[in-house]
C-alpha positions in Angstrom: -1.4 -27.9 -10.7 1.2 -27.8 -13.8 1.1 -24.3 -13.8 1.5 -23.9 -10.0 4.8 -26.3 -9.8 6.5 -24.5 -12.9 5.7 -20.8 -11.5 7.3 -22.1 -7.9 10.2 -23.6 -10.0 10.8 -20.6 -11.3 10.6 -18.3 -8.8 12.9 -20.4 -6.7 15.3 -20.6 -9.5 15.2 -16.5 -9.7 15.9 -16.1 -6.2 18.3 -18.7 -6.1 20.6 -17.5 -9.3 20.1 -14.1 -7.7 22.1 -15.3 -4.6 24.2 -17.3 -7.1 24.9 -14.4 -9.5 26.2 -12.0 -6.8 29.1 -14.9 -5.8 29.8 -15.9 -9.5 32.9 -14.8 -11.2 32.5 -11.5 -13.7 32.1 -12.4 -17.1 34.0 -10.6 -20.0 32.2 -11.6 -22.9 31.0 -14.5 -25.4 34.3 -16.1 -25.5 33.3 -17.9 -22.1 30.0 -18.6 -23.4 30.8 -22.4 -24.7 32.2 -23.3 -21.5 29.4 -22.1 -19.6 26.8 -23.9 -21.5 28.5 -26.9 -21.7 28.2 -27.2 -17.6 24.6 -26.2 -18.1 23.4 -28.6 -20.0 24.2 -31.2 -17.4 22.7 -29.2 -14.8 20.1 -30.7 -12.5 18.7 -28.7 -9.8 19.9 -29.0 -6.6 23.6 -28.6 -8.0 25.9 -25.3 -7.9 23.6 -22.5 -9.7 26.9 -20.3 -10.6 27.4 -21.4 -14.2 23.5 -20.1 -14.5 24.4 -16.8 -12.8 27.0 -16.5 -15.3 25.3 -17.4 -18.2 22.8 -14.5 -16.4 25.2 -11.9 -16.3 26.7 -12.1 -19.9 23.1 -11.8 -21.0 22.8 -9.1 -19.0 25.8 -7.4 -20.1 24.6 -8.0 -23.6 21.6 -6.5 -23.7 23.0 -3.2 -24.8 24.3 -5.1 -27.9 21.7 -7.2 -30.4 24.4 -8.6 -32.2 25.4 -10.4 -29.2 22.2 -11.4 -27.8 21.0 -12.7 -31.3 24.0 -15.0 -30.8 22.6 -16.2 -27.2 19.5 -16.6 -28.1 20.7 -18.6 -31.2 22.8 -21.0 -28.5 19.4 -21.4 -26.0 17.7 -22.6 -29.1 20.0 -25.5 -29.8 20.3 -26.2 -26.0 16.5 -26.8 -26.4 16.8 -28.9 -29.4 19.7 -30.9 -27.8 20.0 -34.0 -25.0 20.6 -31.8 -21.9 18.7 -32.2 -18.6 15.2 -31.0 -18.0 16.2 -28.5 -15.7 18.9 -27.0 -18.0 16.0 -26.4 -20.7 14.2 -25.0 -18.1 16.7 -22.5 -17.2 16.9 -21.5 -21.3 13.1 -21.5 -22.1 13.4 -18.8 -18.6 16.0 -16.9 -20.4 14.7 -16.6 -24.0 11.6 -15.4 -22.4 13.5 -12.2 -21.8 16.0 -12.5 -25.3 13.5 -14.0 -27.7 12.7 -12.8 -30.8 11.0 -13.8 -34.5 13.6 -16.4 -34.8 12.9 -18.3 -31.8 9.0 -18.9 -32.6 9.5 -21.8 -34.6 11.6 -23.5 -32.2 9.1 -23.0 -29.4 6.1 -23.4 -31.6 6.8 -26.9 -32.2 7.9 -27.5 -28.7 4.3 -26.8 -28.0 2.8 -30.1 -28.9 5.1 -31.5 -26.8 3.9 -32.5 -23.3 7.9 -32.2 -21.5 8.0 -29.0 -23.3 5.0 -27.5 -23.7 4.1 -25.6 -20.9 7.7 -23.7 -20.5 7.8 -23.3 -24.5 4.2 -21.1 -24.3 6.3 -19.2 -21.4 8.6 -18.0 -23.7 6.8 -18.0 -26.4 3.7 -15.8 -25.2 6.5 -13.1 -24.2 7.9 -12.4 -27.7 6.5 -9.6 -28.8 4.8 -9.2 -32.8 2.6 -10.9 -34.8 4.7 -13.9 -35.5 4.3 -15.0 -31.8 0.6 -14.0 -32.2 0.2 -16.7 -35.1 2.5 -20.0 -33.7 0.0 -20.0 -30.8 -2.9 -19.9 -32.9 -1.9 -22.1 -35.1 -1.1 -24.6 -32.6 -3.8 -24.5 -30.5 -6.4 -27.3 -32.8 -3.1 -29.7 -32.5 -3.6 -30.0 -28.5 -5.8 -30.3 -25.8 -6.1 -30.2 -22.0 -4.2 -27.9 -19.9 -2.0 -27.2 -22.8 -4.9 -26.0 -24.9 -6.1 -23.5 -21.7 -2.4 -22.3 -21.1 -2.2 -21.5 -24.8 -5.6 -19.4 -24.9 -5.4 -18.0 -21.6 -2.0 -16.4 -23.8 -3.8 -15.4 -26.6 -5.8 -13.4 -24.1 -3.1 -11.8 -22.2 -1.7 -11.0 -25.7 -5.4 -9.5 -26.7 -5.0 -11.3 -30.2 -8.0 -9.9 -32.0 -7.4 -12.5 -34.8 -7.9 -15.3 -32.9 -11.6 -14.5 -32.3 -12.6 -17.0 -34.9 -10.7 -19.5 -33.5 -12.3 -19.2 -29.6 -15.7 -18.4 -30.5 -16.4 -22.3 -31.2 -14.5 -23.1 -28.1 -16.9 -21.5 -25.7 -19.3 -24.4 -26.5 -16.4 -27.1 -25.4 -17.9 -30.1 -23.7 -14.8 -29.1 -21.6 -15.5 -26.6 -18.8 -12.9 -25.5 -18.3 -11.3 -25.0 -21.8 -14.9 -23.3 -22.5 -14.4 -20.6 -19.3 -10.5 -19.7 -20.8 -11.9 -19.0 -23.9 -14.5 -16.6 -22.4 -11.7 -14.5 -20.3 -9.6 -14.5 -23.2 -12.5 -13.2 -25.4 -12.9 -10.7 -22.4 -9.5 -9.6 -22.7 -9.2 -9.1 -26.3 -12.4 -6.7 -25.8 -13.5 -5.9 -29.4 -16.8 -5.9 -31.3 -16.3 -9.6 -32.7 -15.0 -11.1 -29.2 -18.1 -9.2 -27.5 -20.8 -10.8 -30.0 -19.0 -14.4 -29.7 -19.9 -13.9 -26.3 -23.4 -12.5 -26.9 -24.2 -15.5 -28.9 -22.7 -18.1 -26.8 -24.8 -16.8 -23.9 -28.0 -18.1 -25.0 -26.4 -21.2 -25.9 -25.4 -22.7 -22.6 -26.7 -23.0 -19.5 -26.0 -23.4 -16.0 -22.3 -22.3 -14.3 -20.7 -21.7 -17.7 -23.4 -19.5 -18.7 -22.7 -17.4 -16.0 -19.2 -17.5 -16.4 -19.9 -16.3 -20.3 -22.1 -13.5 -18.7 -19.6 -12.7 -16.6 -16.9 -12.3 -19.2 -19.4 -10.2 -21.1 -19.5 -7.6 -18.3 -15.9 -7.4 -18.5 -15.5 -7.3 -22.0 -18.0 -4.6 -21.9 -15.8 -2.9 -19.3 -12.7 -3.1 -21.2 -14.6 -1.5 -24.1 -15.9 1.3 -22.1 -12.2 2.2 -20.8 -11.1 2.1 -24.5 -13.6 4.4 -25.5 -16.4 2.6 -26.4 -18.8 3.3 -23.9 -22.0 3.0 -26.2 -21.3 -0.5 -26.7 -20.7 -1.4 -23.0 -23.9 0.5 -22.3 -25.5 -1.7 -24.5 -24.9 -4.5 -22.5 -25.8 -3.3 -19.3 -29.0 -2.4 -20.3 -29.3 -5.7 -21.2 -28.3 -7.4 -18.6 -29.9 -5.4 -16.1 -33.2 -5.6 -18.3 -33.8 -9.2 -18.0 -33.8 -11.5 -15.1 -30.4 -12.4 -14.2 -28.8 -14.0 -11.5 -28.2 -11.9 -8.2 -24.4 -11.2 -9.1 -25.0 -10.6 -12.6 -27.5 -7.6 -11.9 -25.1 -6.5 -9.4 -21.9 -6.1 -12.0 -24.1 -4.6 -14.6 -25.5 -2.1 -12.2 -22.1 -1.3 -11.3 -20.9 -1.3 -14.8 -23.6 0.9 -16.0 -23.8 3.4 -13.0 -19.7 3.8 -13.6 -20.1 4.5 -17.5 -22.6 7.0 -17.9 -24.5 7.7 -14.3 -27.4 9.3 -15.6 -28.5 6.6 -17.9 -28.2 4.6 -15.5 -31.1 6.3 -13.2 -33.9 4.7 -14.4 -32.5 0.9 -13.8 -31.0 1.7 -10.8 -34.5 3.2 -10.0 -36.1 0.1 -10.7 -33.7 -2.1 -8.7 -34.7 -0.5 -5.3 -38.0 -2.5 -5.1 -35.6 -5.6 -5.8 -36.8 -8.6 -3.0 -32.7 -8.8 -3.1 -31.6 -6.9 0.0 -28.0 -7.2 -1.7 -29.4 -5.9 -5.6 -31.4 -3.1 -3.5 -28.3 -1.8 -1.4 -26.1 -1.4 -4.1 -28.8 0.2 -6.6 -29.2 2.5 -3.5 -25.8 3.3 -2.9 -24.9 4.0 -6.8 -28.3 6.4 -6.8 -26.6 8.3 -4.0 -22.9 8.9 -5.5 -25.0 10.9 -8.5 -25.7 14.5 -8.1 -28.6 16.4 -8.3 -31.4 17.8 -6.9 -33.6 15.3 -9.0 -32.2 11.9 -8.0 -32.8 13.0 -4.5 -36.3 13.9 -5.7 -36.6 10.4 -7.5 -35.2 8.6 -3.9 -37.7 10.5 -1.9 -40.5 9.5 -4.3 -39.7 5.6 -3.7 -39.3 5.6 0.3 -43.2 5.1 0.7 -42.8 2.0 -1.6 -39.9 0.3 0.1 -39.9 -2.3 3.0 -38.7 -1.0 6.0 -35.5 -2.6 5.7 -35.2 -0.6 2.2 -36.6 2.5 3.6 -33.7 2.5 6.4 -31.0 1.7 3.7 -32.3 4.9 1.6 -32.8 6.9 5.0 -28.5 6.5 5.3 -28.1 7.0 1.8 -29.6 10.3 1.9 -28.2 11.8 4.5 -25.2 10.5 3.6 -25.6 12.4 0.3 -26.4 15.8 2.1 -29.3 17.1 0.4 -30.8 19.1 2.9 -34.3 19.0 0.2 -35.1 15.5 1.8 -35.0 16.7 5.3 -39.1 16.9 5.2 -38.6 12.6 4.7 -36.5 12.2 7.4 -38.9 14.8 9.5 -41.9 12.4 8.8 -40.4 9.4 8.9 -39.4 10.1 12.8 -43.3 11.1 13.4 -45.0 8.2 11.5 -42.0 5.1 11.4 -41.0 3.0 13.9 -37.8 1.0 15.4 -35.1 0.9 13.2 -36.5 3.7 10.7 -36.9 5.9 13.0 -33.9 5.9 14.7 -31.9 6.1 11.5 -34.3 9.0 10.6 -32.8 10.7 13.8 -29.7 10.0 13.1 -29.9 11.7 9.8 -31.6 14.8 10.9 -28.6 15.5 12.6 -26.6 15.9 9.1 -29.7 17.6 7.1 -31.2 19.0 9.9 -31.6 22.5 11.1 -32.6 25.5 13.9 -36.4 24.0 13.0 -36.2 20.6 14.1 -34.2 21.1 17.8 -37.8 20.5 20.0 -38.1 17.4 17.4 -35.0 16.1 18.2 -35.1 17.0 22.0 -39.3 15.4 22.7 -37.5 12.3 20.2 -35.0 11.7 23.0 -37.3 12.3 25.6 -39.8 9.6 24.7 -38.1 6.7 23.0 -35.0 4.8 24.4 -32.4 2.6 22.9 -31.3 3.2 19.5 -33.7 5.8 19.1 -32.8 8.1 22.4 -29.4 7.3 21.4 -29.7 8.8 17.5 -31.9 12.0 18.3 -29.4 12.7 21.4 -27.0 12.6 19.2 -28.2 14.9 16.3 -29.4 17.7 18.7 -25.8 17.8 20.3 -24.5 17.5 17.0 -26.6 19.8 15.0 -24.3 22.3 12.6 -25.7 25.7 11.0 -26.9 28.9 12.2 -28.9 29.7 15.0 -28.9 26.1 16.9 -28.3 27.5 19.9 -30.4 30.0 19.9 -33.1 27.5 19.1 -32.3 25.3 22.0 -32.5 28.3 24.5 -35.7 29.2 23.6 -36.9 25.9 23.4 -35.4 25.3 26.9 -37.1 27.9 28.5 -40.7 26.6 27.4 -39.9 23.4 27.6 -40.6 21.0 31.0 -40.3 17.5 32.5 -38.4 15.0 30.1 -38.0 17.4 27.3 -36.4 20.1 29.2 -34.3 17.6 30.2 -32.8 16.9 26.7 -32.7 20.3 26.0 -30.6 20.7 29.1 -28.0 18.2 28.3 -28.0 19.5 25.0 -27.3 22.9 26.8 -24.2 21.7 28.2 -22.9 19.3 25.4 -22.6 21.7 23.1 -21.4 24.4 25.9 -24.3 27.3 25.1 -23.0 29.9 27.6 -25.9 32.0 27.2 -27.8 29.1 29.2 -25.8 29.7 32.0 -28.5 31.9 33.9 -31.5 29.6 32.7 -29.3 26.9 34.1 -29.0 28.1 37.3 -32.8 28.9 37.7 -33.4 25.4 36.5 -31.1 23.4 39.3 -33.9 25.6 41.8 -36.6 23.4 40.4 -38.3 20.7 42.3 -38.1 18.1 39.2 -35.3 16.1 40.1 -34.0 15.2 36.9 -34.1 18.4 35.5 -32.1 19.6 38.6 -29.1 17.1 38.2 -28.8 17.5 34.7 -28.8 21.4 35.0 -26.3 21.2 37.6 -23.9 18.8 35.7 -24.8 20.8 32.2 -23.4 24.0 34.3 -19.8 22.5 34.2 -19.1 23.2 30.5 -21.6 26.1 30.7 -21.5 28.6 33.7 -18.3 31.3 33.9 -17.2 33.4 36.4 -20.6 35.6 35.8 -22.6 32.2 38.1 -19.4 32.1 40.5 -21.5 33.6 43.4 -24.8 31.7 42.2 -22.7 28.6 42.3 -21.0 28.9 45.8 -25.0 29.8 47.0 -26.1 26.2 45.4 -23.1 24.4 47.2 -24.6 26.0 50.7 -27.9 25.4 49.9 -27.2 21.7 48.6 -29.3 19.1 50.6 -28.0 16.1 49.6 -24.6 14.6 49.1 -24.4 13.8 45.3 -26.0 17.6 45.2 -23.0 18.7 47.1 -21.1 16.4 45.0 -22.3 17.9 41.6 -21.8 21.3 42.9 -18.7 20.9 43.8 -17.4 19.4 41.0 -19.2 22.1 38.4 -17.6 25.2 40.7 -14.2 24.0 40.8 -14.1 23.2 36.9 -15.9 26.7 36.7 -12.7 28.6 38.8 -10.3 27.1 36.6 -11.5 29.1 33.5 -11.9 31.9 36.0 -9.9 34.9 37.2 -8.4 34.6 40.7 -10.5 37.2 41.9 -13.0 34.9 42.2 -11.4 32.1 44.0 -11.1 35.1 46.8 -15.2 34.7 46.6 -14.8 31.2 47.7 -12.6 32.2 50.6 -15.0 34.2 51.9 -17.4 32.3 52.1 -15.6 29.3 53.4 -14.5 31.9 56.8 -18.8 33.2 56.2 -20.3 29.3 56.7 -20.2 27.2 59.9 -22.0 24.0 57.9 -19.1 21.6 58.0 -20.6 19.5 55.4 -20.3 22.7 52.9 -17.3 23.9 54.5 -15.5 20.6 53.2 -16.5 20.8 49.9 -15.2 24.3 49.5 -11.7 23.3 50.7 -12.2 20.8 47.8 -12.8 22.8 45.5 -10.4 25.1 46.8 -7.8 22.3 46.4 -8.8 22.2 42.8 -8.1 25.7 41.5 -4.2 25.5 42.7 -4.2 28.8 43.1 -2.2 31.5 45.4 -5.2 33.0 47.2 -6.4 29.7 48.0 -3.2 28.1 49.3 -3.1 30.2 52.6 -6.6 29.5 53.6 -5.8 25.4 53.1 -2.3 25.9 54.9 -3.9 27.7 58.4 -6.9 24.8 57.9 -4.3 22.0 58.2 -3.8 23.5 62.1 -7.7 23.4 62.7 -8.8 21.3 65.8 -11.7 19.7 63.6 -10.2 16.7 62.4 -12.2 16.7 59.2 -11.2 19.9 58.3 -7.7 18.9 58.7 -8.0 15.8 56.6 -10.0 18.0 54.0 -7.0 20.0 53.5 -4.8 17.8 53.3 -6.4 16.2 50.5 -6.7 19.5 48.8 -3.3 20.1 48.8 -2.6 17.2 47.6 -4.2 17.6 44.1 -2.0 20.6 43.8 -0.7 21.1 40.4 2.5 22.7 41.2 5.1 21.6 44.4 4.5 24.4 46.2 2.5 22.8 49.4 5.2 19.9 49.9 6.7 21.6 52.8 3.3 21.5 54.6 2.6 17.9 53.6 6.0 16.8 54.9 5.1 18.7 57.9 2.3 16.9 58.7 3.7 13.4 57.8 6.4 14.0 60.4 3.6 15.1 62.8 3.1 12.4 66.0 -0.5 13.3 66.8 -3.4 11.7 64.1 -1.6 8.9 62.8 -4.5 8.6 59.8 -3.5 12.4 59.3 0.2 11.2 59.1 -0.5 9.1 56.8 -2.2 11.4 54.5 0.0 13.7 54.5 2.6 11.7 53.5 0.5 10.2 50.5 0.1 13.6 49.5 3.8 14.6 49.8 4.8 11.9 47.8 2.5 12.5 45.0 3.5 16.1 44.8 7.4 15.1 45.0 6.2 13.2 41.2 5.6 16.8 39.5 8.0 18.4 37.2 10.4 20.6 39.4 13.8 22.1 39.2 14.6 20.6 42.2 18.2 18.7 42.3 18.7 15.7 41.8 20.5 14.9 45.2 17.9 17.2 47.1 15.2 15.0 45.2 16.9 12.2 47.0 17.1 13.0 50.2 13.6 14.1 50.8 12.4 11.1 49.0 15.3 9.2 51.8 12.8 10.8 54.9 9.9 9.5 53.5 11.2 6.0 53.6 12.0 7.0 57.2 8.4 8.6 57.8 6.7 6.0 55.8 4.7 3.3 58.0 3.4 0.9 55.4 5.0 -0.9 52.2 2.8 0.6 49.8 4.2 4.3 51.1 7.9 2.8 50.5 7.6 1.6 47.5 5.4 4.4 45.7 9.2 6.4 47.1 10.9 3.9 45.9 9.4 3.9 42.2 10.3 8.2 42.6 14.0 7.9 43.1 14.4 7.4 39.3 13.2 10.6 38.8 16.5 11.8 40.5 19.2 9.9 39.1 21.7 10.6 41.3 24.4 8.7 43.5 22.3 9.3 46.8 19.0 8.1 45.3 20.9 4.7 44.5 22.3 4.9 47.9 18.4 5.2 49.5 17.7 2.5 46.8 20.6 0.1 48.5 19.6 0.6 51.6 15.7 -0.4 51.4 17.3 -3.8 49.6 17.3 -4.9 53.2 14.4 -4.1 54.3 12.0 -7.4 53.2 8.8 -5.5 52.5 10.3 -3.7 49.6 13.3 -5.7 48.4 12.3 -6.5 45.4 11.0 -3.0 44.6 14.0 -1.3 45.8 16.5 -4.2 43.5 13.9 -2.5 40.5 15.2 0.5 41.4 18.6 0.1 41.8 18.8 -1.5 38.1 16.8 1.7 36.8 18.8 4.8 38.9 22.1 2.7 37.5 20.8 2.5 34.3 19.8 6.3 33.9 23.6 7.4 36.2 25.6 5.9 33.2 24.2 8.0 30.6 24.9 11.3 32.3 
């Protein structure tokens, strides 16, 4: 808690002469120094900080000169030594943390004893760099006890003092915990052979919670060895460790510690740790086996999946095909024909990384007969499925394949967009099985090209149900898009060849979907057709238009008197058009937007006009605005606009 408050003191205090320093007067030199220290050694905190930010920035201006500072740091010393306040010997100890040298360690090293001084004297002290520094603390550290006994080897540590060895090795056996635990991280820290076997010994000399924190300093001792070079000795320990029974988080930081230093030694532990009853021991041995390369660690993995529990036998089944060695694709193959649940389904879900052309129908019958996980893994790896000749695969097993299969196979078709399945496609929407005839008929959309177009506008005819027609419709107008326009002529004809209304309709739809030329004159003569529903059909078509060419027509129906539903259609439709990108200006913009308020016989017509007129910035769209302000259906969208039109005007 000590330790805490100083730190927070201190950082204050940085933060604080920081602020202080930038307002304080420029110093020239030492000649001010006297002065300065004199109002510092009354100092108590709260009070003005800017005699410390002075004394700050001569020492800072100093640095370039050691004559100078060895004259400061001469000054802090007596400060210490002298009655000023607590806080101004806290400000100095701060300051000859950065300054100190040799001649300051006898000054602090007696302040050590001290308890007012002790904790802020190791500060500084532990910051002076050399041996002299190295040799106060230890000779200090039998004279006290408590947290000033931690503090000071917990600095010994941070200073990696391989001479003070001697001097911890007896304190890891402390009565006190906690004096015992500071002496093993310190020992850690330092990281030679000596501190190592203090902490070898010590191991088997304690027990509970501070023999695991010994054990765990030893794995870190043993990694600090290992990054200094000495991997042989941090081996050692590993092996030891992860020879004997150890706690759960031992095994885990000596598997860790001994995969990271030399990975194929560490095989054969690692090896034995994946029939660990520790699901946590057994993942990580697992993962660490799978980060080595080699053809025989996947050998060795593929050797211990009979011997695993399942839940092992899935965490080795992600491993593996995580790692990417096609050579255990055989495991995952017989794992989806002889496991079950969860091992199966992340055996499907493998096969779709270390799978290839020979495993499609396994993948496809998979997903045929199993559901949840497992449907959704093998689904997933046969639409996935990378290398050569998947697709070929997949047509050939489509066109042996039937019922529930086929139907995987046909998804798979159109997932992964095999155009050469187009045909096989079409023959299979002619089948009586219904599934397979959806699925083909949806797996068309991201298969069939203009080659089906006239196969396509016979299964819209022939359709015989509405979600049929539905499908159909939907696949041949995504099919014209990617089309020539020659073909949307195909659909023309035979919209003028049928007299079914039903597939009449749906070829104005999908008419209405290819926004193109050929179609638009057909859809303009059918908005004039007595048939009602061929009307509204058109109008609807038009109105997905992707370009503002059919706005005149749409207008002209909204200003039409006969069908008012019609009217109101085509207004719908005019006003979704009028939000496309145009080069239309800005003042034009607003005055057809201006008839649709006129033409417009509900409030949500108005205000979808309303929420347009931003799109025209202009003084006469603010004018439409104003004037639908009184009008109590919209006035609160029409006040929305008038802020937004006003907003956009001044920037132009």
């Amino acid at each position: 808690m000590m330790k805490k408050t100083i730190l927070l003191v201190l950082t204050t205090a940085m933060a604080a002469t920081t602020s202080a320093q930038q307002a304080a007067k420029p110093v020239t030199g030492l000649a001010e120094m006297e002065t300065i220290l004199a109002k510092i050694a009354t100092y108590q905190y709260g009070q003005s900080r800017e005699p410390l930010a002075q004394f700050t920035q001569l020492v800072e201006q100093s640095l370039p000169f050691p004559a100078q500072l060895k004259q400061i740091e001469a000054r802090l010393l007596q400060l210490l030594q002298s009655s000023a306040t607590s806080a101004a010997k806290d400000y100095a100890f701060r300051e000859l943390s950065l300054i100190a040298t040799d001649a300051s360690v006898r000054v602090l090293a007696n302040m050590l004893t001290r308890s007012e001084t002790a904790e802020m004297a190791r500060y500084a002290l532990a910051r002076i760099p050399g041996a002299a520094a190295d040799e106060a603390l230890r000779r200090t550290l039998p004279k006290v006890s408590g947290d000033s006994r931690i503090g000071i080897i917990n600095s010994l540590g941070q200073r990696r003092d391989a001479k003070s060895v001697p001097i911890l090795r007896p304190l890891l056996l402390s009565p006190d915990g906690g004096v015992g635990e500071a002496a093993a991280a310190a020992l850690a820290a330092i990281a030679d052979q000596p501190a190592m076997d203090a902490l070898a010994t010590a191991r088997g000399k304690v027990t509970g919670s501070l023999q695991q924190r010994i054990t765990e300093a030893y794995i870190q001792c043993a990694g600090q060895m290992a990054v200094r070079g000495n991997k042989g000795a941090a081996l050692k320990v590993y092996k030891e460790l992860t020879a004997a029974p150890q706690p759960e988080r031992i095994r885990i930081a000596a598997l860790g510690g001994l995969a990271e230093t030399d990975a194929r030694v560490a095989i054969p532990a690692l090896t034995a740790e994946l029939n660990s009853q520790s699901p946590e021991v057994q993942t990580v041995a697992i993962r660490f086996l799978s980060r080595i390369e080699g053809s025989e660690v996947t050998s060795s993995l593929v050797r211990q999946f009979p011997k695993l529990p399942p839940s092992g036998q899935v965490r080795l089944l992600v491993a593996l095909a995580d790692r990417g060695d096609v050579s255990a694709a055989l495991l995952f193959v017989s794992a989806v024909k002889n496991g079950t649940g969860d091992i199966r389904a992340a055996a499907l879900s493998g096969l779709g990384k270390l799978g290839d052309r020979t495993i499609v129908s396994l993948l496809a019958e998979a997903a045929a007969t199993s559901q949840g996980p497992e449907q959704a893994a093998a689904r997933s790896s046969l639409h996935g499925l990378g290398g050569p000749g998947i697709d070929e695969a997949t047509v050939s097993a489509l066109q042996q394949a039937s019922g529930k299969t086929k139907v995987e196979l046909i998804m798979a078709a159109g997932e992964r967009g095999i155009a050469v399945a187009a045909d096989i496609l079409i023959a299979a929407v002619q089948e009586k099985d219904a599934d397979v005839h959806r699925e083909a008929l949806r797996a068309l959309r991201n298969v069939a090209g203009p080659a089906q177009v006239p196969a396509l506008l016979q299964l819209l005819v022939q359709a015989s149900t509405a979600s049929d027609r539905r499908e159909a419709t939907q696949t041949l107008a995504t099919v014209l898009r990617r089309s020539e326009s020659a073909k949307v002529d195909t659909v023309v004809s035979a919209y003028k060849a049928t007299g079914a209304m039903e597939a009449r309709l749906a070829f104005l739809e999908v008419l209405g979907q290819t926004s193109s030329d050929e179609a638009l004159s057909l859809l303009r003569g059918s908005l004039k057709d007595p048939a009602p529903e061929i009307a509204r059909a058109a109008i609807l078509a038009l109105s997905e238009w992707a370009t503002p060419a059919p706005v005149p027509d749409l207008l002209a129906v909204a200003r039409s008197e006969g069908n008012a539903t019609l009217q109101v259609l085509g207004l719908r439709g005019y006003l979704k058009l009028m939000a496309l990108p145009s080069q239309r200006p800005a003042a034009e913009g607003a005055r057809m937007l201006a008839e649709a308020m006129q033409l417009a016989r509900q409030p949500a017509e108005k205000r979808t006009a309303l929420s347009l007129l931003a799109n025209f910035p202009c003084k006469e769209s603010l004018q439409v605005a104003e004037a639908a302000r009184r009008d109590p259906q919209v006035a609160k969208e029409a006040a929305a606009a008038v802020e937004r039109i006003n907003s956009l005007v001044k920037f132009q």
